[in-house]
C-alpha positions as CSV (number, residue, x, y, z in Angstrom):
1,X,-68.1,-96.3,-80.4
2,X,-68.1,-93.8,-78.0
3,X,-68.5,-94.2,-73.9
4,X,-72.0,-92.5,-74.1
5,X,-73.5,-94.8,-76.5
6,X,-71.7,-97.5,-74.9
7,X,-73.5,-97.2,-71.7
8,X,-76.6,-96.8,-73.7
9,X,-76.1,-99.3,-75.8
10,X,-78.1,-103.1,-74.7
11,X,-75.3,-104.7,-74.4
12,X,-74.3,-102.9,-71.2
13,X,-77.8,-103.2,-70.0
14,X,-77.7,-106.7,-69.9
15,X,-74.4,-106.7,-68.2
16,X,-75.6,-104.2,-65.3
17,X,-78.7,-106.7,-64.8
18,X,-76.4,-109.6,-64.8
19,X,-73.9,-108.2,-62.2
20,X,-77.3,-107.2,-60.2
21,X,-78.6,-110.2,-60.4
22,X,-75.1,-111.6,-58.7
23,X,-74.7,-109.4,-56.2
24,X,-78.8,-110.0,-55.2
25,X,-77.9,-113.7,-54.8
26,X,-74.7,-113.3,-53.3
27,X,-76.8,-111.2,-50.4
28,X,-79.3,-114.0,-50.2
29,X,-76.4,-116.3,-50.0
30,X,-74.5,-114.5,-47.4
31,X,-77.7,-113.9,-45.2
32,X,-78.5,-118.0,-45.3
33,X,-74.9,-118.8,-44.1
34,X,-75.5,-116.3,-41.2
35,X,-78.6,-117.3,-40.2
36,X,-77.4,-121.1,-40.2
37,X,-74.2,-119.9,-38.2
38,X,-76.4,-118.3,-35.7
39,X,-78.8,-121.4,-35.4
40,X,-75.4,-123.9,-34.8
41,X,-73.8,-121.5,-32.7
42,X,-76.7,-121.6,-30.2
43,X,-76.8,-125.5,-30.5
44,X,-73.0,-125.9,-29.8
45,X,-73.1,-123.0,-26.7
46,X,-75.8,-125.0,-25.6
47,X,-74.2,-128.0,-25.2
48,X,-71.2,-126.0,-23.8
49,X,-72.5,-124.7,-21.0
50,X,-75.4,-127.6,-20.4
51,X,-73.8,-128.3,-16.6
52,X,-74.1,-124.4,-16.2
53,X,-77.7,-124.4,-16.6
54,X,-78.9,-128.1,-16.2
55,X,-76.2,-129.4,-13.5
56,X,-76.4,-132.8,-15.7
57,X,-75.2,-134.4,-18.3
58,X,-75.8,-134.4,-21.9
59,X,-75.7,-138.0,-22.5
60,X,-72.5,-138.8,-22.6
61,X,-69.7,-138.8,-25.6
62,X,-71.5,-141.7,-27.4
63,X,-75.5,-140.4,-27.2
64,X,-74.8,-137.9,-30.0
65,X,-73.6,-140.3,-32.7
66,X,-76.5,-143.0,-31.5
67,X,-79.4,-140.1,-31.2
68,X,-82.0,-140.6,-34.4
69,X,-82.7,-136.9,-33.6
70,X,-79.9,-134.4,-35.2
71,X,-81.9,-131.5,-35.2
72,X,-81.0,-128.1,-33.8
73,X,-82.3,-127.4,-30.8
74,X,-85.0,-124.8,-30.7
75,X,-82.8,-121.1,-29.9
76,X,-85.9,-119.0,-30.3
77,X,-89.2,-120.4,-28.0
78,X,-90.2,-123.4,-25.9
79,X,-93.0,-124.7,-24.7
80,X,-93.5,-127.2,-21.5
81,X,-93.8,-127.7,-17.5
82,X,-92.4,-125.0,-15.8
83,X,-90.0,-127.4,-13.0
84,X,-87.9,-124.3,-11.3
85,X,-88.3,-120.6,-11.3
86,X,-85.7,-118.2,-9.6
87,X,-85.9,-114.6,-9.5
88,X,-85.2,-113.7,-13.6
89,X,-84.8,-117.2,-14.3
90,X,-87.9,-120.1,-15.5
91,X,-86.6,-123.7,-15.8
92,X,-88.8,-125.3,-18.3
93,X,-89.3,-129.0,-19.3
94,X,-90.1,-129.1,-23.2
95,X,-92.1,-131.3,-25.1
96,X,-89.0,-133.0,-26.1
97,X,-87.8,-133.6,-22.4
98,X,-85.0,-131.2,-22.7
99,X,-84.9,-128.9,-19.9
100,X,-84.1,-125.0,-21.2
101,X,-83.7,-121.9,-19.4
102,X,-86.1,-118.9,-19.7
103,X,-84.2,-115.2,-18.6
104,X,-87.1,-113.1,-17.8
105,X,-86.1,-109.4,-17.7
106,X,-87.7,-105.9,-17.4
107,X,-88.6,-106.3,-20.8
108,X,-90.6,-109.4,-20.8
109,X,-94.2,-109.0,-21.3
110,X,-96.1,-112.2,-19.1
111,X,-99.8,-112.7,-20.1
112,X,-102.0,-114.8,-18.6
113,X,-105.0,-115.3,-20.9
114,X,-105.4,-111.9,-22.0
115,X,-104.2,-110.3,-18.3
116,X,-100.4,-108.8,-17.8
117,X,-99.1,-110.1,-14.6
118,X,-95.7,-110.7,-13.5
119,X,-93.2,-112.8,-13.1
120,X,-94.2,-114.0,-9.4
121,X,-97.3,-115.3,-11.0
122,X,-95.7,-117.9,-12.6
123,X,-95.9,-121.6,-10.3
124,X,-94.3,-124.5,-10.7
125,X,-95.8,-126.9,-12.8
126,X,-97.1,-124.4,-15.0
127,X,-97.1,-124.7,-18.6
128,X,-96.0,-121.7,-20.6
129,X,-95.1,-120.6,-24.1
130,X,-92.0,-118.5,-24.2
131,X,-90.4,-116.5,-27.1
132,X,-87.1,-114.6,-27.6
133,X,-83.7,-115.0,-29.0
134,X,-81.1,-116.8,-27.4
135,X,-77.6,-115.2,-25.4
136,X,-74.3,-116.7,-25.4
137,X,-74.4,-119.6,-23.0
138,X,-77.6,-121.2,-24.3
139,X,-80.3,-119.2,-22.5
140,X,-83.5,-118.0,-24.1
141,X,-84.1,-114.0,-23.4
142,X,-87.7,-114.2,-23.4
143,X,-89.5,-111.0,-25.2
144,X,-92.8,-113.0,-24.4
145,X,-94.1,-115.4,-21.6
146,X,-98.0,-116.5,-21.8
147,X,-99.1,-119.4,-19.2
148,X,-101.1,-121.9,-20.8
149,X,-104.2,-123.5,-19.0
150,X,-102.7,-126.9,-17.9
151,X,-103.6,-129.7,-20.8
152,X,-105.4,-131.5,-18.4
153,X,-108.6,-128.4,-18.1
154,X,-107.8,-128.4,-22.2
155,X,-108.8,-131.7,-22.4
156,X,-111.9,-131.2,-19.8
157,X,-113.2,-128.0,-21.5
158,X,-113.1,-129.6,-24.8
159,X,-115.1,-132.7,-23.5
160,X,-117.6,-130.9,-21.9
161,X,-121.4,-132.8,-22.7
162,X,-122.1,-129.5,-24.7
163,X,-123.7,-132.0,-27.1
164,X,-125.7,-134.4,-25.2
165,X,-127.6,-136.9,-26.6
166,X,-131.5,-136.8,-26.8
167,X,-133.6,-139.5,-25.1
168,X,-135.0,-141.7,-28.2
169,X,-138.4,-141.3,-29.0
């Protein structure tokens, strides 16, 4: 049998879609380990460099192995109560109680409702939404800030006596 009807031949077509097939899931492989390394990376320069950002402890050498949460934390977004805000930096208490740091740069688009407005317009106490990716000492880069209408006028605009009863007749 000759090279040319070889590589014609089924047999070789099975084995290109095989090695294909490998090399597709070896990809998919490969990109799941990164993006796993890069999620436990952030986690583990987070706690690294916790005193850098927070000036506090992390609980101490035993709270890790007693915590019921062993979760990553969040590297990509955060929501909560804005508590300090310097001049590129937020300091934001999430949901969770874990205070994170927001790096706001030239970059970072800040909308309130549907209005741009800058960084200056945020206040403490403020609740915002911010997304990005993180850096190397466990800061967020934010691409995207919005403020959020504090929960308590959510709550007040959503109980509103839109609906209000009619007097029996």
């Amino acid at each position: 049998m000759s090279f040319n009807k070889f590589v014609q031949s089924k047999t070789f077509q099975i084995i290109t879609w095989a090695i294909a097939g490998f090399i597709i899931i070896f990809i998919v492989f490969k990109l799941g380990i990164l993006v796993g390394y890069k999620k436990a990376s952030f986690s583990y320069r987070w706690g690294e460099n916790y005193h850098r950002n927070f000036a506090g402890p992390r609980g101490g050498f035993f709270g890790d192995f007693i915590s019921d949460k062993k979760d990553f934390i969040e590297s990509h977004g955060v929501f909560g109560q804005v508590i300090k805000i310097d001049k590129e930096s937020i300091i934001v208490k999430s949901r969770d109680n874990i205070e994170k740091t927001i790096i706001a740069g030239e970059k970072t688009s800040i909308v309130k409702f549907r209005k741009t407005v800058k960084l200056t317009d945020i206040k403490p106490d403020d609740h915002i939404v911010a997304l990005g990716g993180p850096n190397d000492i466990g800061q967020i880069e934010a691409k995207l800030i919005r403020i959020m209408p504090t929960p308590t006028s959510l709550e007040k605009n959503t109980s509103s006596s839109s609906f209000k009863k009619s007097p029996s007749l």
